[in-house]
DOVO-742370 format. One line per 10 residues: number of its first residue (from 1); their letters; for each residue x, y, z of C-alpha. Coordinates in steps of 0.25 Angstrom, whole numbers. Layout:
BEGIN
NUM) A) X Y Z ~ ...
//
This chain:
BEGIN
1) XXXXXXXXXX) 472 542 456 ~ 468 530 446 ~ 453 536 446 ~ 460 550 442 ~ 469 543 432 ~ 456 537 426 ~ 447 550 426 ~ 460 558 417 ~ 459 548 409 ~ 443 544 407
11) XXXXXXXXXX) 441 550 392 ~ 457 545 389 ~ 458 537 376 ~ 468 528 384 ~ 467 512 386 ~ 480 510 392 ~ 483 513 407 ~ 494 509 417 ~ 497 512 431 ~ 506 502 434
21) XXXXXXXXXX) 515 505 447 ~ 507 517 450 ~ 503 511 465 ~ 490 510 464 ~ 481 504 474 ~ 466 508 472 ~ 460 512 460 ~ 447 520 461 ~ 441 521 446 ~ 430 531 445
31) XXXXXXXXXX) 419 525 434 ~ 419 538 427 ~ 432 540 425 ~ 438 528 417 ~ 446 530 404 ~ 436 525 393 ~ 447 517 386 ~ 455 511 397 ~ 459 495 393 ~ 472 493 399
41) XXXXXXXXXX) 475 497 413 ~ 487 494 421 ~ 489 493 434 ~ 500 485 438 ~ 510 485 450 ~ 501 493 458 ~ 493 492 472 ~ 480 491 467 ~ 470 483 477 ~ 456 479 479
51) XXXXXXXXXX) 451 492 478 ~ 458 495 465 ~ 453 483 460 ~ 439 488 463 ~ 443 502 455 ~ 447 494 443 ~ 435 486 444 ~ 426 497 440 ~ 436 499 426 ~ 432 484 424
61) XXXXXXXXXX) 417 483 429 ~ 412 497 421 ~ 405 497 407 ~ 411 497 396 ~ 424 492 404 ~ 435 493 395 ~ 447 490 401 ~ 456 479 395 ~ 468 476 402 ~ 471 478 416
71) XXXXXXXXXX) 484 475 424 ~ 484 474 439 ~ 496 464 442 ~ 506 467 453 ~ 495 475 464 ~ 488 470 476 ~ 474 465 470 ~ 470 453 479 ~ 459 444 479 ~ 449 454 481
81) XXXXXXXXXX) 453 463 471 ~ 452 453 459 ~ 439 449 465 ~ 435 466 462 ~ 440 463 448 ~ 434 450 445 ~ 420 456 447 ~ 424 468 439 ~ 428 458 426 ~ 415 449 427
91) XXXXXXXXXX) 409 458 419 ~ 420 464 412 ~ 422 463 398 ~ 433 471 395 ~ 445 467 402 ~ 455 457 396 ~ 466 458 405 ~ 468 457 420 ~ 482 455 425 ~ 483 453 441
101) XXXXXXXXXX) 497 448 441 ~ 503 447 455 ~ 492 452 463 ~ 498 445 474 ~ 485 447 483 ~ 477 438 473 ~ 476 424 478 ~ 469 410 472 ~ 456 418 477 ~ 458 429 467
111) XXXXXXXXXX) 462 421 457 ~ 448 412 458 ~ 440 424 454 ~ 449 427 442 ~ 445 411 440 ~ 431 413 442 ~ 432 427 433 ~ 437 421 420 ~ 430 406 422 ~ 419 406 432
121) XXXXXXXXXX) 418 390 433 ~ 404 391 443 ~ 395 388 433 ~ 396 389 418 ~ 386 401 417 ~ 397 408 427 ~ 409 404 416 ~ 403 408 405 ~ 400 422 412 ~ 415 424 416
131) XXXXXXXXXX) 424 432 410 ~ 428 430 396 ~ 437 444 396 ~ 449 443 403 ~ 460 437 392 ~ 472 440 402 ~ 471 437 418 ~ 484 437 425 ~ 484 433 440 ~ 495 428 449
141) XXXXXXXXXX) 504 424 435 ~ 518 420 438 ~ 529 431 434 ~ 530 423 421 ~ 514 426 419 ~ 512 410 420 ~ 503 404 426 ~ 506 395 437 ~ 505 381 434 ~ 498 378 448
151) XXXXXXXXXX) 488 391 449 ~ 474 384 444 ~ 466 395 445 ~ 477 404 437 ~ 476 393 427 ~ 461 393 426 ~ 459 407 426 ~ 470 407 413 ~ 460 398 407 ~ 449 405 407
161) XXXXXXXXXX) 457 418 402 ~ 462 410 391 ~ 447 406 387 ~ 444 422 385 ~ 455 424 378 ~ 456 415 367 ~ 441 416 364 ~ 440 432 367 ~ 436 434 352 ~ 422 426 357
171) XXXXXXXXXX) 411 431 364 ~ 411 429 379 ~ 400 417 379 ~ 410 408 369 ~ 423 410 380 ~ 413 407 391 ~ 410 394 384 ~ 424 391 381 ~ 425 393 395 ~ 414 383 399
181) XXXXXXXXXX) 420 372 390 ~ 435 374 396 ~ 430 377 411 ~ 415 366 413 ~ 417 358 403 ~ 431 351 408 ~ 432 344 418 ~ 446 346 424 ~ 444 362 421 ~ 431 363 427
191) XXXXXXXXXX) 434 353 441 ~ 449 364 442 ~ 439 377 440 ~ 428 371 450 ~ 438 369 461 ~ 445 383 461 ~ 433 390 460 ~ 426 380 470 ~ 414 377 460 ~ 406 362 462
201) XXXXXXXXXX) 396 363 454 ~ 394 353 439 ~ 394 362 428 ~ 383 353 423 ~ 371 356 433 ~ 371 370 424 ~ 371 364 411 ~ 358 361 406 ~ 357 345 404 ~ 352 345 390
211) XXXXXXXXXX) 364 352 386 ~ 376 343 392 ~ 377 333 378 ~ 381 347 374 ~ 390 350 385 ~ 397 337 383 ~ 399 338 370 ~ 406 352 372 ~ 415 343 381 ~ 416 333 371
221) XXXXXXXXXX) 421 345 361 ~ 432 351 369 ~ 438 340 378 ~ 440 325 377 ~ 432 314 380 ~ 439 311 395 ~ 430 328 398 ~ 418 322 392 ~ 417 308 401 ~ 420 320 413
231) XXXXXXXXXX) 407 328 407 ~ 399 316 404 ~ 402 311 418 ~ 400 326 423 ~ 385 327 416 ~ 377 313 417 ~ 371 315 428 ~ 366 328 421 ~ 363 320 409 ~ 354 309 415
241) XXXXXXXXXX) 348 319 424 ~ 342 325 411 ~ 339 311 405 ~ 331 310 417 ~ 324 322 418 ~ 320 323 405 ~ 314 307 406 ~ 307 313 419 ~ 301 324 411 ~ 296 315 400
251) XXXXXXXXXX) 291 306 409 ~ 285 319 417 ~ 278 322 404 ~ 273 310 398 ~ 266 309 412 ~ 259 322 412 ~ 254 318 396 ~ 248 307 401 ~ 241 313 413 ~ 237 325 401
261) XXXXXXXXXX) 229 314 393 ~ 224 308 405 ~ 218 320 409 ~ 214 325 393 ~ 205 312 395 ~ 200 315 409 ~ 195 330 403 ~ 190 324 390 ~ 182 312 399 ~ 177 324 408
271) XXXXXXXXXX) 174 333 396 ~ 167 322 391 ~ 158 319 402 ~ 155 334 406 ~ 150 336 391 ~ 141 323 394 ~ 135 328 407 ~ 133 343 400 ~ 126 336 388 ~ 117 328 397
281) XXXXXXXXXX) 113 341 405 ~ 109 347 390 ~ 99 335 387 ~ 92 338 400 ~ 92 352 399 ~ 87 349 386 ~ 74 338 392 ~ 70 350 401 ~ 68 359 391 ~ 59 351 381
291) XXXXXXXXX) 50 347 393 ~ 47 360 397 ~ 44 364 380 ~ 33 351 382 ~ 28 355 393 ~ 24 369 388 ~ 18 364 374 ~ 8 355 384 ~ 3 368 389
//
């Protein structure tokens, strides 16, 4: 049915589509037959399951993607259906809008991937290589479309979404940045993210040494100085270890130049002596000749 719909309308100029209400479970998308110019598709108050989650994930993981807005709220996608989609939008650049509204089969589970989508907090390489797209991601919202004051991970995720869409006018690496500085570098933010998402690592293993005086004073720039005693507390350990690795290589080096001069002098002493012993060998070399010139004119 839906892979039908799709092939009539494959060379169509439309951008908008809705099947709401239409009691549609699956959803089997043929590659080849996707409308060029779909960005709004909407799918509300159906059936659709993990395996029309699967056909819908093709519309987001093909090149040159360009849907826009898609609405699936009020259906029977569960955990393992938004874990379909979220491996579908990790690469996704086009879609801005994802409404999952009472998608009673998504639990806290669920909801952790969205997280981990938006603001992957398991290393800072990871969150500044998550998505920066999604402006609008609706989960388990109240009718009010509130969020509720006691769901963390609803609140974090909201966060994060906030962050793309504020600085959507930049390029992706400035809202991963902007991401770093609100998620790593706060302490209170980074200890709530760590334990939803279970991470227990310190951010600053990853972080070069030489450049935490600039880290802290990124700190220093966007928060007050009670987040700059926790990041000063945080890193020290980090900071004296460089002290002391770089006075361990100095000292490593100056010991090494030394035994160089030492042994510069033990060549020159041997060159020396080697020059000595082959100028020695000439004189006699030279003695035997001339006695064998006397010898000759005697005769």
């Amino acid at each position: 049915g839906f892979n039908i719909l799709f092939s009539a309308l494959r060379n169509s100029p439309i951008e908008y589509l809705y099947c709401n209400y239409c009691g549609i479970e699956t959803i089997e998308i043929d590659n080849n037959h996707i409308p060029k110019h779909l960005a709004h598709l909407g799918l509300n108050d159906n059936s659709i399951n993990t395996d029309g989650c699967r056909g819908l994930a093709k519309l987001l993981q093909r090149e040159g993607a360009t849907l826009m807005r898609l609405w699936l709220s009020n259906s029977k996608i569960n955990d393992d259906g938004v874990e379909i989609l979220v491996d579908a939008l990790q690469s996704n650049t086009s879609l801005k809008t994802l409404n999952l509204m009472w998608n009673n089969g998504i639990s806290d589970q669920g909801k952790l991937s969205l997280l981990k989508l938006v603001i992957d907090i398991s290393s800072i390489k990871a969150t500044l290589q998550s998505n920066h797209t999604l402006e609008c991601l609706n989960v388990n919202y109240t009718s009010s479309h509130e969020i509720q004051p006691d769901d963390e991970i609803e609140q974090h995720i909201d966060m994060a979404i906030q962050i793309n869409k504020c600085y959507h006018l930049f390029n992706p690496e400035a809202i991963g940045r902007k991401k770093v500085i609100k998620s790593h570098l706060h302490s209170e933010t980074r200890a709530k993210l760590c334990r939803l998402l279970g991470v227990n690592r310190s951010h600053y293993s990853e972080i070069d040494p030489l450049y935490i005086p600039e880290v802290l004073a990124l700190i220093n720039q966007n928060y007050d100085q009670s987040e700059l005693y926790v990041a000063l507390k945080s890193s020290i350990m980090t900071l004296f270890s460089t002290v002391n690795r770089k006075k361990c290589i100095q000292q490593q080096r100056e010991y090494h130049v030394a035994h160089i001069d030492e042994l510069r002098a033990k060549v020159e002493e041997l060159d020396a002596e080697l020059a000595a012993i082959e100028a020695s060998e000439g004189d006699v070399v030279n003695v035997g000749s001339e006695s064998r010139s006397s010898k000759r004119r005697r005769f």
